[in-house]
C-alpha positions in Angstrom: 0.0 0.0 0.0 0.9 3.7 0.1 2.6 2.9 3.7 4.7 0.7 2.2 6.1 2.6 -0.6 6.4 5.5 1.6 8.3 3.8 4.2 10.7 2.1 1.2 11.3 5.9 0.0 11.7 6.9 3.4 14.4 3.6 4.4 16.0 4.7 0.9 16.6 8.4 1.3 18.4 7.4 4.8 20.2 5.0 3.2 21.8 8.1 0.7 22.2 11.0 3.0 21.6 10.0 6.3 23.1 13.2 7.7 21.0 15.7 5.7 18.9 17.6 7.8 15.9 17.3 6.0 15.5 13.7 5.9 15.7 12.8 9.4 12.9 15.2 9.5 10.9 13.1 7.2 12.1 10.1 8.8 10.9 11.5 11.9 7.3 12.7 10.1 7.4 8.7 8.8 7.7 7.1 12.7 5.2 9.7 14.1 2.7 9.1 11.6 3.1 5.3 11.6 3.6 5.1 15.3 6.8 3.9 14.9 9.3 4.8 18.1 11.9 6.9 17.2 10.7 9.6 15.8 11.6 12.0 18.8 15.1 10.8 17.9 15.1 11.8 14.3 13.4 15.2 15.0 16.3 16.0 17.3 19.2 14.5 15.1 17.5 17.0 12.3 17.8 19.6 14.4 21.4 19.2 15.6 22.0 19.0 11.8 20.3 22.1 11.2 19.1 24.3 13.9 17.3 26.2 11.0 15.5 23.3 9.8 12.2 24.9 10.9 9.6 22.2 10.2 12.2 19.8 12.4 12.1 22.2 14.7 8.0 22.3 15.1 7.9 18.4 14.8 10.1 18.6 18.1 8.6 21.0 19.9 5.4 19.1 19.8 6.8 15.9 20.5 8.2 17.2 23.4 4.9 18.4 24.9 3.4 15.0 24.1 5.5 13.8 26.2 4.8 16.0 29.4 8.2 18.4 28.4 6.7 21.7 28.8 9.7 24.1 28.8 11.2 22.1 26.1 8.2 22.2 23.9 7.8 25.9 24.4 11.5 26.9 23.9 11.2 25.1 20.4 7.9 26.1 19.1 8.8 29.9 20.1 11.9 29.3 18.2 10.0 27.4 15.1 7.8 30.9 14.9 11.4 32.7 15.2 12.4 31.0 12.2 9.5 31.6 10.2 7.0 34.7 10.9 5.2 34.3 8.3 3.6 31.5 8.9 0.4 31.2 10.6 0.4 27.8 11.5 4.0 28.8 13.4 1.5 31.3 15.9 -1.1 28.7 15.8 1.1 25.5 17.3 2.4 28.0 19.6 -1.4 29.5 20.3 -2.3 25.8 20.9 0.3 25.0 23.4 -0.4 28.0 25.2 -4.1 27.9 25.6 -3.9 24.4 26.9 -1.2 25.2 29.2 -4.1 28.1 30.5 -1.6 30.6 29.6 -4.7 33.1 29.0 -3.0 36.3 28.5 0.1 34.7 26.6 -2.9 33.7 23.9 -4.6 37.3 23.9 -1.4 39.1 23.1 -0.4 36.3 20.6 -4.1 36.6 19.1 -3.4 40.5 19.1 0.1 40.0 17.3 -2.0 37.5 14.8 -4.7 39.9 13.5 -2.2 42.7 13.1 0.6 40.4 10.5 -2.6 38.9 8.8 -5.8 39.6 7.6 -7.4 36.5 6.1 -10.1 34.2 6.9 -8.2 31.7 8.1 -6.1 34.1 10.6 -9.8 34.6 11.8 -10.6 31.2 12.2 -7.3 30.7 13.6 -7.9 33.4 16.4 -11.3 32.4 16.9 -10.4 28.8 18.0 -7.4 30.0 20.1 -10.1 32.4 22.1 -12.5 29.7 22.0 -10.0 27.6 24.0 -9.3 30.2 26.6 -13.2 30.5 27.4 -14.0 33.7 25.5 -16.8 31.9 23.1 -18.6 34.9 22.0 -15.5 36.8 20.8 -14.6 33.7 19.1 -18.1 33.5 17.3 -18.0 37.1 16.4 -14.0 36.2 14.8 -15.3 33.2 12.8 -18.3 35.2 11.5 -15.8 37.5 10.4 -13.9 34.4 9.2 -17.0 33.4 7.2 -17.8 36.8 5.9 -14.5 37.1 4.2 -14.7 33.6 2.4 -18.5 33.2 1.9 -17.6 30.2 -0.4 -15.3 28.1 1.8 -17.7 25.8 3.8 -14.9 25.0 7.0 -15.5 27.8 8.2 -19.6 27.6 8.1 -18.8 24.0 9.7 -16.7 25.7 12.6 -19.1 27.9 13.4 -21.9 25.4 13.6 -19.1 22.9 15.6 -18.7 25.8 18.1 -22.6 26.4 18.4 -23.1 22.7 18.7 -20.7 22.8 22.2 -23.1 25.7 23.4 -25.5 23.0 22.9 -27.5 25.3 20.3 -28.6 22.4 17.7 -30.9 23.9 16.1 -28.6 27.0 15.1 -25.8 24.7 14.3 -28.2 22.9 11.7 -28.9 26.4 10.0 -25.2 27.0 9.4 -24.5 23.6 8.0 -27.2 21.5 6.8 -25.3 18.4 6.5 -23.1 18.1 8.8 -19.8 16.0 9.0 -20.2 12.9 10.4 -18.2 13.9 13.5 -20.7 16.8 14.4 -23.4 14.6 14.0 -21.6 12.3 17.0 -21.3 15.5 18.8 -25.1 16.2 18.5 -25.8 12.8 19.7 -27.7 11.7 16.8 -25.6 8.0 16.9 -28.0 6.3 14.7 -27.1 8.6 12.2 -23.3 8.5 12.7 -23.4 5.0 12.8 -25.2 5.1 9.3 -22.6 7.5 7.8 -19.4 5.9 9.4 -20.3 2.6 8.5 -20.4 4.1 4.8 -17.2 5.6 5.2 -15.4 2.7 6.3 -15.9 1.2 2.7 -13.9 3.6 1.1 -11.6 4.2 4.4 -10.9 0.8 6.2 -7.7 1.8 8.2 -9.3 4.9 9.6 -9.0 4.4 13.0 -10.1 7.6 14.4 -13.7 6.4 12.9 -13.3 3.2 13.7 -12.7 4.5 17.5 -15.9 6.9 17.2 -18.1 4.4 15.6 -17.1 1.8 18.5 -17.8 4.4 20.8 -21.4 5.2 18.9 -22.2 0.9 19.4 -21.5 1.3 23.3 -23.3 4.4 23.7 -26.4 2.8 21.6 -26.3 -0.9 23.4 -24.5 -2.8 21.0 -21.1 -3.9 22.9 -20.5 -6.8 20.7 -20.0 -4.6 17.5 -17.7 -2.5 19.0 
């Protein structure tokens, strides 16, 4: 399958240049996404080869805070941003770390420093989600109308707001917003029936998914049907 071939190109560009910077990073990628030890290991081999290797850099940062290093994490995901201000997904992995380490007014002023470098819908939806995790849900609503506004043709951000009015437990105004919703808001709304219906028809087309397969065997428990999941 595509695992394999990927792991063979993966096993060969190691075998030409194991010291390049760049592919111990996607050797690292390759572990992590595989679940394959190591991949800690390779992040930090591709940063000793290249400090400046700035997706290396991220990769390790978050590895670190999955595994409980929190000054580590947050020395390297301040640093990935360093190396590359122009990214938003650079102040978003740092956004994320912070608002679940309840760092409240770290995440306002990095919000703050967000909306004045960028001014697209995704920085909005970017910003909303960081507030959202912090607690401020109606300035987050009013960012991802804004979000919406700006790119009336891009449903994700429809679907976020109706995911975020859907935790406030307003159905019936998530429903307006997106019609049909993803199978995983329709989990969240507690129609399982349904989500059964829809992940069952997914895992034709996506057998290896195991984020459904997890949901769906959560959906049989919740409906009385143990043996399924």
């Amino acid at each position: 399958g595509d695992t394999v071939a990927a792991g063979r190109a993966v096993n060969r560009a190691v075998e030409l240049d194991a010291g390049l910077s760049e592919v111990q990073e996607v050797l690292g990628r390759y572990r992590w996404l595989n679940g394959v030890a190591g991949a800690g290991s390779a992040w930090q081999h591709a940063v000793d080869l290249n400090p400046s290797n700035v997706e290396a850099v991220g990769a390790l940062g978050y590895w670190h805070w999955v595994q409980g290093h929190i000054a580590e994490a947050e020395v390297l995901l301040r640093r990935a941003l360093e190396l590359d201000p122009a990214s938003l997904s650079r102040y978003a992995d740092l956004g994320n770390f912070l608002a679940h380490e309840a760092r409240v007014a770290e995440v306002r002023e990095l919000t703050g420093s967000i909306q004045q470098r960028f001014g697209s819908a995704e920085s909005y939806r970017v910003i909303a989600r960081l507030l959202d995790l912090v607690g401020y849900t109606d300035e987050s609503i009013a960012w991802l109308v804004r979000a919406r506004n700006a790119d009336p043709e891009n449903p994700v951000y429809a679907w976020a707001l109706a995911e975020l009015f859907i935790d406030l437990g307003d159905f019936e105004t998530a429903r307006r917003l997106d019609p049909e919703p993803s199978p995983g808001l329709v989990l969240k709304m507690g129609r399982y029936e349904e989500f059964i219906d829809q992940a069952e028809a997914l895992l034709f087309d996506e057998p290896d998914n195991l984020v459904l397969r997890y949901l769906l065997a959560f959906a049989y428990n919740v409906t009385g049907r143990p043996e399924l999941a």
